[in-house]
Backbone as JSON, one array per atom type, in Angstrom:
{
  "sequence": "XXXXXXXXXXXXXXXXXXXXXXXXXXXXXXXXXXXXXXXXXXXXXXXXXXXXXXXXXXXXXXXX",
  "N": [[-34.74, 13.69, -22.53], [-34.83, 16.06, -19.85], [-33.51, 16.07, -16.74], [-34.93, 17.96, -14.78], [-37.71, 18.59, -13.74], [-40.24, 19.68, -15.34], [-42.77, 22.68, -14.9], [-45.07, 22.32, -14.66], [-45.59, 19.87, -14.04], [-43.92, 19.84, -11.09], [-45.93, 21.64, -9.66], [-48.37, 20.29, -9.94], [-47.24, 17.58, -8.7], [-46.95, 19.0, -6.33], [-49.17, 19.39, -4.8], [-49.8, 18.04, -1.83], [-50.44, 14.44, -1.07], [-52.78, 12.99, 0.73], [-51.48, 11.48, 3.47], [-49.14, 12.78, 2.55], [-49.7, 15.3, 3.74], [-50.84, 15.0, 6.24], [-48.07, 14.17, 7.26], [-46.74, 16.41, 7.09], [-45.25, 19.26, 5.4], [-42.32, 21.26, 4.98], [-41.64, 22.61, 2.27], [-43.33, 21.96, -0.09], [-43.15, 22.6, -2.47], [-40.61, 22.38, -3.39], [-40.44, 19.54, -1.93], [-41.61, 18.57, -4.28], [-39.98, 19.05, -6.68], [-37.3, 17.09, -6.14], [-38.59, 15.06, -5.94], [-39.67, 14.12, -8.17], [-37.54, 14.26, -9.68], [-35.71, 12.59, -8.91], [-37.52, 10.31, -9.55], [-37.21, 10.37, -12.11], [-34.49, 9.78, -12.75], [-34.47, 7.63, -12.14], [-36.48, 6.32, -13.99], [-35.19, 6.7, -16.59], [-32.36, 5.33, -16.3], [-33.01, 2.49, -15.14], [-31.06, 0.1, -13.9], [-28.77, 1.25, -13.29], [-29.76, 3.1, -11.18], [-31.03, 0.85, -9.67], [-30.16, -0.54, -7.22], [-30.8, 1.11, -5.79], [-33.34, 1.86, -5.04], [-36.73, 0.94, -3.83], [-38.53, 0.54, -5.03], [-37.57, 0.04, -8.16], [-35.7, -2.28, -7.65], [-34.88, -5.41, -7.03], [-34.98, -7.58, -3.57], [-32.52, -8.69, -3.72], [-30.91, -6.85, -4.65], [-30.22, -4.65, -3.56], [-28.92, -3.21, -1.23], [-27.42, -4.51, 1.8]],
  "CA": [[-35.55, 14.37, -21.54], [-34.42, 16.68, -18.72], [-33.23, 16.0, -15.09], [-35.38, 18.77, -13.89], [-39.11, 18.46, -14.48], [-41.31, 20.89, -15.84], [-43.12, 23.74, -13.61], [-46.7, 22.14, -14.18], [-45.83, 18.34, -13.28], [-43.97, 20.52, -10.11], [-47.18, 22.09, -9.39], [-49.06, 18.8, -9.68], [-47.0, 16.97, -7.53], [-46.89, 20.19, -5.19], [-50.38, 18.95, -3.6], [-49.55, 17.07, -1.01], [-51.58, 13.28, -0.77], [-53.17, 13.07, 2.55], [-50.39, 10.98, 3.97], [-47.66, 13.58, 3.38], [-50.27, 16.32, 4.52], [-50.7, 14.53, 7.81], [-46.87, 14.16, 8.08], [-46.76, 17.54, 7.29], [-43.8, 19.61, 4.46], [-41.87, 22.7, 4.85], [-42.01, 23.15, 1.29], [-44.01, 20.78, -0.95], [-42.38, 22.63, -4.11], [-39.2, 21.71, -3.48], [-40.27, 18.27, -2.21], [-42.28, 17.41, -5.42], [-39.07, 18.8, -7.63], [-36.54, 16.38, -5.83], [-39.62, 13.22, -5.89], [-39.86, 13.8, -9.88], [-36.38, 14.39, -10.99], [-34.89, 10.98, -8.66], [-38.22, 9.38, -10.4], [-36.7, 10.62, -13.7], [-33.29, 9.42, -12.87], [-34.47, 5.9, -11.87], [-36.89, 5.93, -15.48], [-33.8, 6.88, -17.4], [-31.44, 4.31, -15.2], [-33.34, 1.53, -13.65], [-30.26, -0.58, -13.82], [-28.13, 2.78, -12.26], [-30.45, 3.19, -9.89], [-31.8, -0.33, -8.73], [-29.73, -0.89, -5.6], [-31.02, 2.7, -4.24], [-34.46, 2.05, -4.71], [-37.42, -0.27, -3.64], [-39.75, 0.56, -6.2], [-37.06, -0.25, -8.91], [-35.1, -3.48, -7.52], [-35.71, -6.98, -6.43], [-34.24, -7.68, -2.56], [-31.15, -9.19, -3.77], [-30.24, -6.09, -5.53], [-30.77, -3.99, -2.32], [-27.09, -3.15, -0.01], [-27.62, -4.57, 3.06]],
  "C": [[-34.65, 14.94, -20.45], [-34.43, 16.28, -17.54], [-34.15, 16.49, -14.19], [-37.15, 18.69, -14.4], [-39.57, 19.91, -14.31], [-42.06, 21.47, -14.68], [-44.7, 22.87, -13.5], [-46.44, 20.5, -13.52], [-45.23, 18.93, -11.97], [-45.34, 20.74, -9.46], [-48.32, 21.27, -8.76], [-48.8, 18.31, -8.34], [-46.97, 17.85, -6.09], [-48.03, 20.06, -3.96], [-50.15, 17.6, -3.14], [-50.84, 16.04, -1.03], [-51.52, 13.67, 0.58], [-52.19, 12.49, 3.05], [-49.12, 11.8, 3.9], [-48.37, 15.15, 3.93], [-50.39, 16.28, 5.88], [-48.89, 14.58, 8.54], [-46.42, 15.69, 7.65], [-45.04, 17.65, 6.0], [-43.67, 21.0, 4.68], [-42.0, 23.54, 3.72], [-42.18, 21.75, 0.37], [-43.78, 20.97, -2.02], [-41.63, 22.04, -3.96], [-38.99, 20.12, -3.19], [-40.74, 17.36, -3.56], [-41.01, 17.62, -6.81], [-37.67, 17.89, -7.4], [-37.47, 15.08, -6.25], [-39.47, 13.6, -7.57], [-38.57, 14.18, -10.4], [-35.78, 13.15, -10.34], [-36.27, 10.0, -9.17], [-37.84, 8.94, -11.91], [-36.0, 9.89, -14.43], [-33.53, 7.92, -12.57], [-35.42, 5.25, -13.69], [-36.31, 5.82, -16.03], [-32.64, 5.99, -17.19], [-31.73, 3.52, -14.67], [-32.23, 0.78, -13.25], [-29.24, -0.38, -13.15], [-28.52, 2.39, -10.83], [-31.02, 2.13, -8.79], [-31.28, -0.55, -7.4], [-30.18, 0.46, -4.78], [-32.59, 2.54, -4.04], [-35.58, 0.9, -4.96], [-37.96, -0.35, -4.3], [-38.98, -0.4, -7.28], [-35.91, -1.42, -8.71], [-35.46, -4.69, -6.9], [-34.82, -6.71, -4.92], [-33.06, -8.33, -2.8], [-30.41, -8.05, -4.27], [-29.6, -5.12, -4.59], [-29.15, -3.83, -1.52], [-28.1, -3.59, 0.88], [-27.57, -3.7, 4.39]]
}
């Protein structure tokens, strides 16, 4: 699978949830193709990726 996601899951994620509508986006394309390709890279890598992210590591895994 590709790094870069597809134009319609883009699109998708392109509508902002109420919580990042309230905090407001300059551009909600470009934030939903950065949020789904480091989602990609942590699906493809959890083991890579676990110390960068909360979703995907326990608190010991975590830098201080």
């Amino acid at each position: 699978m590709s790094d870069i996601p597809d134009e319609e899951h883009v699109e998708s994620r392109a509508e902002l949830l109420p919580e990042e509508a309230a905090a407001g986006s300059d551009d909600p394309h470009e934030q939903a193709e950065v949020i789904l390709q480091e989602s990609e890279e942590r699906t493809q890598d959890p083991e890579g990726t676990a110390a960068e992210s909360v979703q995907t590591s326990t608190s010991d895994q975590r830098p201080s």
